[in-house]
N, C-alpha and C positions, 0 to 999 in steps of 0.2 A: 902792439901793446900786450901781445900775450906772455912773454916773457916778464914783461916789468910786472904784469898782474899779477900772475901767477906764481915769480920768484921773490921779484923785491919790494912789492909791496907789503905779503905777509911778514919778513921781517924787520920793515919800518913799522910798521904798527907794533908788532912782537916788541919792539924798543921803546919807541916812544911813548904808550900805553899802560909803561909798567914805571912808571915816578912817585914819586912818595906823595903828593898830590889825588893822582888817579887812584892809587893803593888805599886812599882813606877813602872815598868814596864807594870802593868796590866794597871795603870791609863794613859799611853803611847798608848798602843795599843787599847783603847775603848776610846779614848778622840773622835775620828771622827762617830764613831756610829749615824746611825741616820734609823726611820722608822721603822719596823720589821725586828728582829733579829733573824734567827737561830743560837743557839749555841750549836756546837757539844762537847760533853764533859764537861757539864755543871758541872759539880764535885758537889760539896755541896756550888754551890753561891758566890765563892770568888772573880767572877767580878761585882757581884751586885752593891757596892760602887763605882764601877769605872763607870758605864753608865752612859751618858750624859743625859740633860733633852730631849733630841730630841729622843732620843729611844720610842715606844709608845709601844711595846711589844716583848716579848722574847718567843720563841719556844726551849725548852731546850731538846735537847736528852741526855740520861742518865742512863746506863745500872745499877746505882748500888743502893741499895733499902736504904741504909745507907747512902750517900751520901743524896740522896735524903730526907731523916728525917733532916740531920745536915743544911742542906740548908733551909727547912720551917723558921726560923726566919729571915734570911733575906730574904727571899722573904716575909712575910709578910710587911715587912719594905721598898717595893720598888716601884716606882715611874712607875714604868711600869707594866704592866700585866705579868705574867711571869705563862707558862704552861709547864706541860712537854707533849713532842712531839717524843715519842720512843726512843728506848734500843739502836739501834743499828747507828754508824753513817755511814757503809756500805751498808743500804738498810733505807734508810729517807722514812716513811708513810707521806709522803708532795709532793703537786702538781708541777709542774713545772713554772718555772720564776715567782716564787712567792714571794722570798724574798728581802728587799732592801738591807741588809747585812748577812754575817755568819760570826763567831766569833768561833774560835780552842785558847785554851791558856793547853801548856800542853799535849795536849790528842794526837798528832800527834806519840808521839813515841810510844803509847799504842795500837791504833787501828791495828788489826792483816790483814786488808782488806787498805793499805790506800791509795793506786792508787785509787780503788775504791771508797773510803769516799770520795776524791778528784771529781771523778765525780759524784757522786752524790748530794753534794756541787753546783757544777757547774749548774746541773740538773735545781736544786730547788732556785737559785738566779735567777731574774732577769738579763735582759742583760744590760750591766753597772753595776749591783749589784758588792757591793766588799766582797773578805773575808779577815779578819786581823787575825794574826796570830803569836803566840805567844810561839815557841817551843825550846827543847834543845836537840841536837843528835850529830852528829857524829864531831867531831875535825881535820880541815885538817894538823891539827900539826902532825906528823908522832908520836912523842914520847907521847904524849896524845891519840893519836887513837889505838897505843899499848897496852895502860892501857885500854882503852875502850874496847879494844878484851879481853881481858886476863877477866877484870870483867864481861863482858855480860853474860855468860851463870850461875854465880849465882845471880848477878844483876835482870834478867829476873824471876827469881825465886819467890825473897823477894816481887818483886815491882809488881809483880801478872801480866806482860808481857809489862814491859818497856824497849825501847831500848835504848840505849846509843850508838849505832853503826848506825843506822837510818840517813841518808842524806836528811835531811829536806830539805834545800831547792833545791834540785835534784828531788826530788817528784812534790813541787810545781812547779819550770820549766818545769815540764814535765808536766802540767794539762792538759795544754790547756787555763788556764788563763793570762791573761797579768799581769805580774809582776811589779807593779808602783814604788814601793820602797822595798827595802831590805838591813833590815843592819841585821850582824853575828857577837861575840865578846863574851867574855867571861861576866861570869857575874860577878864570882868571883875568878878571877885569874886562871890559864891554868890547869883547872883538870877534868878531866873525865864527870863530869855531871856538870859542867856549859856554855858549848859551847852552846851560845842561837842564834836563828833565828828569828828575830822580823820583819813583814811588811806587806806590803795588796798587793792582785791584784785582778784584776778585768775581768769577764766575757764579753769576747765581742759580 
């Protein structure tokens, strides 16, 4: 599996990820951006188009070495400073109450630590700092979260450790952060991997 994780997973997602569907949503959830941005699960840049002119730099964590090549054109092309800022988003090499935002689109049902990425998030935001959040997981529909169980264990496989059964916004109620806004809905029609979690909360 290390080849397909490593190689062709990051650019099926790089592909599939970037539709005019996904594109409205991304530019939803980063329309409020503003000051220095941690973003955990930076993928290969496909919020870059969506950051506001108030963004003045980007801290991108980002464990995959191919992601990170397919991303160098739009970060060349981007209005902000854009660095990367470590692999992991369970242990952030960043100070504390330091950021004015953090930005997750995606990467929630992948990280294997994510209580933990959640606090370390929290860590490294400033107080008031918000994080938006842009994820898809578990379906409270009984006969959709059926289908969710049954795929998960080869689902998990293909996608190099995504869940589809993962209670997104159960995690984030639980941070510790105050939850400002959250909407849940399908994205496209009641199927196993469209149940999306979109909204910000913020550190107190």
């Amino acid at each position: 599996m290390g080849l397909w994780s490593d190689q062709v997973v990051p650019r099926v997602v790089n592909a599939t990820l970037d539709v005019a569907e996904v594109r409205e949503l991304r530019s939803r959830i980063c329309r409020d951006l503003s000051g220095d941005v941690v973003e955990v699960g930076f993928g290969s840049g496909l919020n870059i188009p969506h950051y506001p002119s108030t963004v003045a730099g980007v801290w991108a964590v980002e464990p995959s070495e191919v992601s990170w090549r397919l991303a160098q054109p739009r970060i060349a092309g981007c209005g902000a400073s854009v660095q990367r800022a470590g692999l992991d988003g369970a242990a952030l090499d960043l100070p504390d109450d330091r950021f004015d935002a953090a930005l997750s689109t995606f990467t929630f049902c992948t990280i294997p630590r994510l209580d933990v990425a959640l606090a370390e998030i929290m860590r490294v935001l400033r107080p008031g700092g918000r994080l938006y959040f842009l994820e898809h997981g578990r379906s409270p529909d009984e006969h959709v979260a059926r289908w969710q169980d049954r795929l998960q264990p080869i689902w998990g496989r293909v996608t190099a450790g995504c869940h589809l059964t993962r209670p997104i916004a159960d995690h984030v109620q639980r941070s510790g952060m105050q939850v400002e806004e959250l909407e849940t809905f399908y994205a496209r029609g009641a199927t196993p991997f469209s149940y999306v979690s979109l909204g910000w909360c913020w550190k107190p």
